[in-house]
C-alpha positions as CSV (number, residue, x, y, z in Angstrom):
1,X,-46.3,-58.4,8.6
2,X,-47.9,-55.6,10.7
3,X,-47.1,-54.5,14.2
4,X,-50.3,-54.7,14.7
5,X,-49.5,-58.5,14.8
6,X,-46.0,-58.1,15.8
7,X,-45.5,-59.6,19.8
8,X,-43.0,-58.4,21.6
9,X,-42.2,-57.9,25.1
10,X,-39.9,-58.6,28.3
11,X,-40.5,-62.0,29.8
12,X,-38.0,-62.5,33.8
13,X,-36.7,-66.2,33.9
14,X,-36.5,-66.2,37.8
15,X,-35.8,-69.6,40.2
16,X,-32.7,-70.3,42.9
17,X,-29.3,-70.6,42.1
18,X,-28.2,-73.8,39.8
19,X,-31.8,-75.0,38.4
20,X,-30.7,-74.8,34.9
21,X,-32.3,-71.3,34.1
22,X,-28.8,-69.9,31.6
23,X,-28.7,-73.3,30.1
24,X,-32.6,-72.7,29.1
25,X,-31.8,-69.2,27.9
26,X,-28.7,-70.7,25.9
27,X,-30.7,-73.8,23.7
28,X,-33.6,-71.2,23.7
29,X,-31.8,-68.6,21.4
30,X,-29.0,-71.2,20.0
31,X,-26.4,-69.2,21.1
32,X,-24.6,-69.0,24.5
33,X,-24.7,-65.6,25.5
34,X,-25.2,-66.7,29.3
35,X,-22.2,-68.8,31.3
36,X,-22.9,-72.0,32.8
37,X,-21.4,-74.5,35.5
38,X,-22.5,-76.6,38.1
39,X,-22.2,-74.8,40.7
40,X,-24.1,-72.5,41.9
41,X,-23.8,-68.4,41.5
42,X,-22.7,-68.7,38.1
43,X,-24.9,-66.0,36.8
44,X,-24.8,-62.8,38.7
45,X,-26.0,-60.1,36.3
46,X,-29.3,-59.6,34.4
47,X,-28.3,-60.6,30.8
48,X,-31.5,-59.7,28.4
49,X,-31.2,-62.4,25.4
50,X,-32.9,-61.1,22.5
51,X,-35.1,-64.0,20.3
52,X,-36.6,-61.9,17.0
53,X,-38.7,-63.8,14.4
54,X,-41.0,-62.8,11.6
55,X,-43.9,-62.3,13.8
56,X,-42.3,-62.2,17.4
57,X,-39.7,-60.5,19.4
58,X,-39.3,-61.7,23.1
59,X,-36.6,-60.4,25.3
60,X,-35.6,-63.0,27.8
61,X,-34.0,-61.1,31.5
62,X,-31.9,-64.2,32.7
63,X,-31.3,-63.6,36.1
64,X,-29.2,-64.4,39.3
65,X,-30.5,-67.0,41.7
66,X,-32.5,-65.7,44.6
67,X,-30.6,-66.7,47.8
68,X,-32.6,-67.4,50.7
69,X,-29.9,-66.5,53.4
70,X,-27.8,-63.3,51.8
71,X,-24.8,-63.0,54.2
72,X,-22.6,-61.5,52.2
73,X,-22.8,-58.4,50.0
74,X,-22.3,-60.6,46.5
75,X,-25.6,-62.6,47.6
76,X,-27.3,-59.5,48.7
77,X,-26.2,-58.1,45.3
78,X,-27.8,-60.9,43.2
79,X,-31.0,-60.9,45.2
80,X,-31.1,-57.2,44.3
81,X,-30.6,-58.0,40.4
82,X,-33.1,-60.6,40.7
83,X,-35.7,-58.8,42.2
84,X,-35.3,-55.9,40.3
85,X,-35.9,-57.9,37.4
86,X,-39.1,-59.3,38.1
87,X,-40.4,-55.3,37.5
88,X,-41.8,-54.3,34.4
89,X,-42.0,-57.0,32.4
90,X,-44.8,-58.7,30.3
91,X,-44.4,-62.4,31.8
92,X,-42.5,-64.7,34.1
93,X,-41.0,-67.8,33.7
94,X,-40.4,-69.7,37.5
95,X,-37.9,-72.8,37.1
96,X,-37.8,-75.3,39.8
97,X,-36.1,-78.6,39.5
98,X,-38.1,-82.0,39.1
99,X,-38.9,-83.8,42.6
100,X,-37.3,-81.1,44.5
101,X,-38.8,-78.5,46.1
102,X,-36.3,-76.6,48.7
103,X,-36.5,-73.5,50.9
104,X,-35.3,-71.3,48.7
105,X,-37.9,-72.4,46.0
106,X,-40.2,-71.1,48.3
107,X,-38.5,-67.4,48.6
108,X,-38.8,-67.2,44.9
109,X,-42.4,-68.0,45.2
110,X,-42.9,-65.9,47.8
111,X,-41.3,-62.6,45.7
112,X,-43.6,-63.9,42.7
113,X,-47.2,-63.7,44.7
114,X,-46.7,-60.0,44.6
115,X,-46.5,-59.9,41.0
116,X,-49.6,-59.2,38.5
117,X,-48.4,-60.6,35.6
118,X,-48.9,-64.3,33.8
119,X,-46.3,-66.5,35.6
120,X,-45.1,-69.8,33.6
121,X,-43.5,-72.7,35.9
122,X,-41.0,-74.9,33.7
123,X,-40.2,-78.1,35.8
124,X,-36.7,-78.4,34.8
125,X,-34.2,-82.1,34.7
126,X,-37.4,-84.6,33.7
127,X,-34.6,-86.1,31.6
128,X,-32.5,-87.7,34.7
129,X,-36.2,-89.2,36.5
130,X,-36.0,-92.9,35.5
131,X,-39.6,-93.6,37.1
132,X,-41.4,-90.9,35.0
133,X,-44.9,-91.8,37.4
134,X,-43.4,-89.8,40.6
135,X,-43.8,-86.8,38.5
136,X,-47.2,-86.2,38.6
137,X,-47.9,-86.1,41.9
138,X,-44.5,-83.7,42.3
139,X,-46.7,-81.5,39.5
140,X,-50.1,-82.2,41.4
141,X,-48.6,-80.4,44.9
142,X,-47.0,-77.2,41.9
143,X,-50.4,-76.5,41.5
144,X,-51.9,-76.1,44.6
145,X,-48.7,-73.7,45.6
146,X,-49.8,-71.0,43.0
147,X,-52.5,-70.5,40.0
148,X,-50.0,-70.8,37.2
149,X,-51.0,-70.0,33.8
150,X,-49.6,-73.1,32.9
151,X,-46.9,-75.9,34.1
152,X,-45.1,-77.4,31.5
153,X,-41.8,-80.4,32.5
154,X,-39.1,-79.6,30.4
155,X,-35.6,-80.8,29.5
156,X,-33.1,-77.5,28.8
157,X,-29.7,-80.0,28.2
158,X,-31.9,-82.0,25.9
159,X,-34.6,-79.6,24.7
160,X,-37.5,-81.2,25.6
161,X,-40.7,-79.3,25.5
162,X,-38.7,-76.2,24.9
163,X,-40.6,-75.1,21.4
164,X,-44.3,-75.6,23.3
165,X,-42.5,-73.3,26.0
166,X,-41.4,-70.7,22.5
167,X,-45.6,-71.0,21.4
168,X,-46.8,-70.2,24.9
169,X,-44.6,-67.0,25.3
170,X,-45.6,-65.5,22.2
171,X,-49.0,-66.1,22.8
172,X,-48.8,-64.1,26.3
173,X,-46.4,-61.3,25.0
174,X,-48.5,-57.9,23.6
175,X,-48.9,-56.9,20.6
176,X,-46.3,-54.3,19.7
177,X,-43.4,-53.6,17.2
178,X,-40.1,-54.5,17.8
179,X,-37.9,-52.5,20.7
180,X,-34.0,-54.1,19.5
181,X,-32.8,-54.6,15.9
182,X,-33.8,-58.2,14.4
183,X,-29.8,-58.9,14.5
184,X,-29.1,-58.4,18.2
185,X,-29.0,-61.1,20.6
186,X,-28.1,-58.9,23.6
187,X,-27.6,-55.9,25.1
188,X,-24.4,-56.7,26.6
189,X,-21.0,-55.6,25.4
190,X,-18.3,-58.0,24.1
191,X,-16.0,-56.4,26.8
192,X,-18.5,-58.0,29.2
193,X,-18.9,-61.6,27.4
194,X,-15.2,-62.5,27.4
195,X,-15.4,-61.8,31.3
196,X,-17.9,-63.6,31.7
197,X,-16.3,-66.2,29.7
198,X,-13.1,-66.1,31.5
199,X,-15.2,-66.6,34.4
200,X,-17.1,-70.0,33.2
201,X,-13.5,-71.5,32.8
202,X,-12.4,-70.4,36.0
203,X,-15.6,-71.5,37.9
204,X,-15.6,-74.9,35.7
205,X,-12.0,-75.6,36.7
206,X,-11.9,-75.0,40.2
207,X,-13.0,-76.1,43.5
208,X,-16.3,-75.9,45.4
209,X,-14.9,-72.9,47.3
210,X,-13.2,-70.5,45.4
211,X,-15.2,-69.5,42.1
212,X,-17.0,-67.4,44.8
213,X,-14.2,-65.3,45.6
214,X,-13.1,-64.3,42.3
215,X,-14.3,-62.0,39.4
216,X,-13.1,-61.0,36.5
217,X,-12.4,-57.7,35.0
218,X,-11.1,-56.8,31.2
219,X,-8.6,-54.3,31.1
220,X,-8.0,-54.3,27.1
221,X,-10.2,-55.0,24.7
222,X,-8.7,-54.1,21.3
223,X,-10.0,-55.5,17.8
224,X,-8.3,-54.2,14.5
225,X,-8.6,-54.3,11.1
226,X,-6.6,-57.5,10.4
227,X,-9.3,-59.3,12.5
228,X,-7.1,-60.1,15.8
229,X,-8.8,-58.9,19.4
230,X,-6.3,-58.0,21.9
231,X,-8.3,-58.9,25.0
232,X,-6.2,-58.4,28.6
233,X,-7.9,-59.5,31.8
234,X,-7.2,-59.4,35.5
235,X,-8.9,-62.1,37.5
236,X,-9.5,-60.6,40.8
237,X,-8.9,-63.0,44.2
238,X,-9.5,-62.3,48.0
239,X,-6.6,-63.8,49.4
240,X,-2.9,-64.8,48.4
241,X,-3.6,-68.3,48.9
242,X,-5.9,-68.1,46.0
243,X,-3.8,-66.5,43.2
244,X,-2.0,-69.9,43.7
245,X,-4.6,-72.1,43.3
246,X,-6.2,-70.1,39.9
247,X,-2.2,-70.2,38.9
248,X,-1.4,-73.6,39.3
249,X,1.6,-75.3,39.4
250,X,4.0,-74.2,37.2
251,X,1.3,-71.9,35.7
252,X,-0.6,-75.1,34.5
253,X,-4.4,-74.1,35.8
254,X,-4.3,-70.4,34.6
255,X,-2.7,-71.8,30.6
256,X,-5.7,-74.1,30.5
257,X,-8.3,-71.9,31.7
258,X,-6.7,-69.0,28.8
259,X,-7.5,-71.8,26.0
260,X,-10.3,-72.5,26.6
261,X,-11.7,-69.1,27.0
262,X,-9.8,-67.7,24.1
263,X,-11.3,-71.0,21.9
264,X,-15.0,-69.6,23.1
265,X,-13.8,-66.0,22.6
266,X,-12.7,-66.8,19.0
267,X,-16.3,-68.5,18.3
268,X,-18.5,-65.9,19.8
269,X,-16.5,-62.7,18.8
270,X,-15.3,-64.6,14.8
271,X,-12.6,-63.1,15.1
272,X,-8.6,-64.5,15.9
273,X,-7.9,-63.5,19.9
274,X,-5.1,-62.8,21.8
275,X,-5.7,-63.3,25.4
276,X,-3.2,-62.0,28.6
277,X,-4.9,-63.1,31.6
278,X,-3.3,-61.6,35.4
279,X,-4.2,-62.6,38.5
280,X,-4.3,-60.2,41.4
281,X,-5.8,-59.8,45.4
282,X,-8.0,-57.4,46.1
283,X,-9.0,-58.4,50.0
284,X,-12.2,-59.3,50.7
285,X,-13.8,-57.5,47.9
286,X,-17.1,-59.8,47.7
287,X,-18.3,-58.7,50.8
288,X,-17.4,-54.7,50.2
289,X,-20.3,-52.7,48.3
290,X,-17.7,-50.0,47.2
291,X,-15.1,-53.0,45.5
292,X,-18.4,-54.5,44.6
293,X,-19.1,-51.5,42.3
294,X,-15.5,-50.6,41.0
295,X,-15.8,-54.1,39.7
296,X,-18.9,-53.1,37.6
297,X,-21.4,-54.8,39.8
298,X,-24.4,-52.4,40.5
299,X,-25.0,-50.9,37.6
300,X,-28.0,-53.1,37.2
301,X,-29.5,-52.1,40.6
């Protein structure tokens, strides 16, 4: 086929924290390349997931959620990253959650009146409404917030509407070759997925509380030729009280966490893993710019 028929461009999936918009990203391009949890703040880089057909290629910018109240530096971060995101691309998808609209909603909203370009809103969770009639007037008050170019209720877990989501994004996108190779699915590093991944486990594991104040950081990342990755990573805490809480007793919480990631690594990377994970305190480094950067967030800003 032509690239004079070839689609391709940059669509922002935008909306606060927790609505569901990595899990969309994830079924979207069948493979995860974004962590998930349910708690909020899970994502907080722009991850571009690349979806390339025979006709199409649409680069996907999942984003952090947009925090109406940014105390600390991390939440100032994200709202940077998301922001930033919503420049220079072709099209927007805006997820909100069905029958809830919060404050927060309505700061993403706000950032997306400015913007010029087509704006999809994907009404997220129909799945768990048992009485399927209060949707409709929930989708009646969506439309009078905003001219969307279109509003469609979706399911990500269950995958509901997601291919008439897949036809309307091509159909905005411009015509235009190609910009990645038809193999990549991302333009992040594997040093940067088993991080993240290491991260998931963590923030799956643990309390309400203290996913927040950790990160993770890979020190060694070593494949070789008899298909075994070396992978060492330090998971970074803000107080000593934590490093005994990811630990666990007798070293319980931080084993489990290390099989499960190294199970996900092993998947995603197809190749055997050997993972070292250390735990250290670095105070108060989610509300310090500078530890903010030496921990590799900002380059997105």
């Amino acid at each position: 086929m032509s690239d004079s028929h070839h689609r391709c461009g940059y669509v922002a999936i935008v909306g606060r924290p927790n609505v569901g918009k990595s899990t969309l990203l994830n079924h979207i391009l069948g493979q995860k390349i974004s962590i998930t949890s349910s708690k909020p703040q899970t994502t907080r880089h722009r991850i571009l997931g690349i979806k390339s057909t025979d006709h199409a290629q649409v680069i996907y910018v999942d984003t952090p959620g947009i925090h109406e109240q940014a105390k600390r530096a991390m939440n100032r971060y994200m709202n940077r990253v998301a922001t930033a995101s919503l420049q220079d691309v072709d099209l927007i998808i805006f997820v909100v959650e069905a029958l809830r609209w919060t404050a927060e909603d309505k700061a993403v909203l706000e950032k997306l009146q400015q913007t010029k370009v087509p704006v999809i809103l994907l009404v997220n969770k129909v799945d768990t409404i048992s009485d399927k009639a209060q949707l409709l007037p929930f989708l009646q008050e969506l439309t009078e917030k905003k001219r969307f170019t279109e509003i469609i209720p979706i399911s990500a877990t269950r995958q509901t509407n997601i291919a008439r989501l897949e036809q309307m994004v091509e159909k905005l996108l411009p015509e235009q070759p190609p910009v990645f190779p038809a193999d990549q699915m991302t333009d992040r590093s594997e040093r940067f997925l088993a991080a993240e991944i290491v991260r998931e486990k963590l923030m799956r594991r643990l309390g309400q509380e203290l996913p927040y104040a950790l990160t993770v950081e890979i020190e060694k990342f070593t494949p070789d030729d008899g298909g075994l990755t070396e992978i060492s990573a330090i998971i970074w805490v803000e107080r000593s009280s934590h490093k005994g809480i990811v630990i666990g007793k007798g070293g319980k919480q931080l084993k489990k966490v290390g099989e499960q990631a190294r199970k996900d690594m092993e998947l995603l990377f197809g190749t055997k893993v050997f993972l070292q994970l250390w735990v250290k305190v670095k105070e108060g480094w989610s509300d310090d710019d500078r530890a903010l950067r030496s921990l590799g967030y900002g380059d997105e800003v």
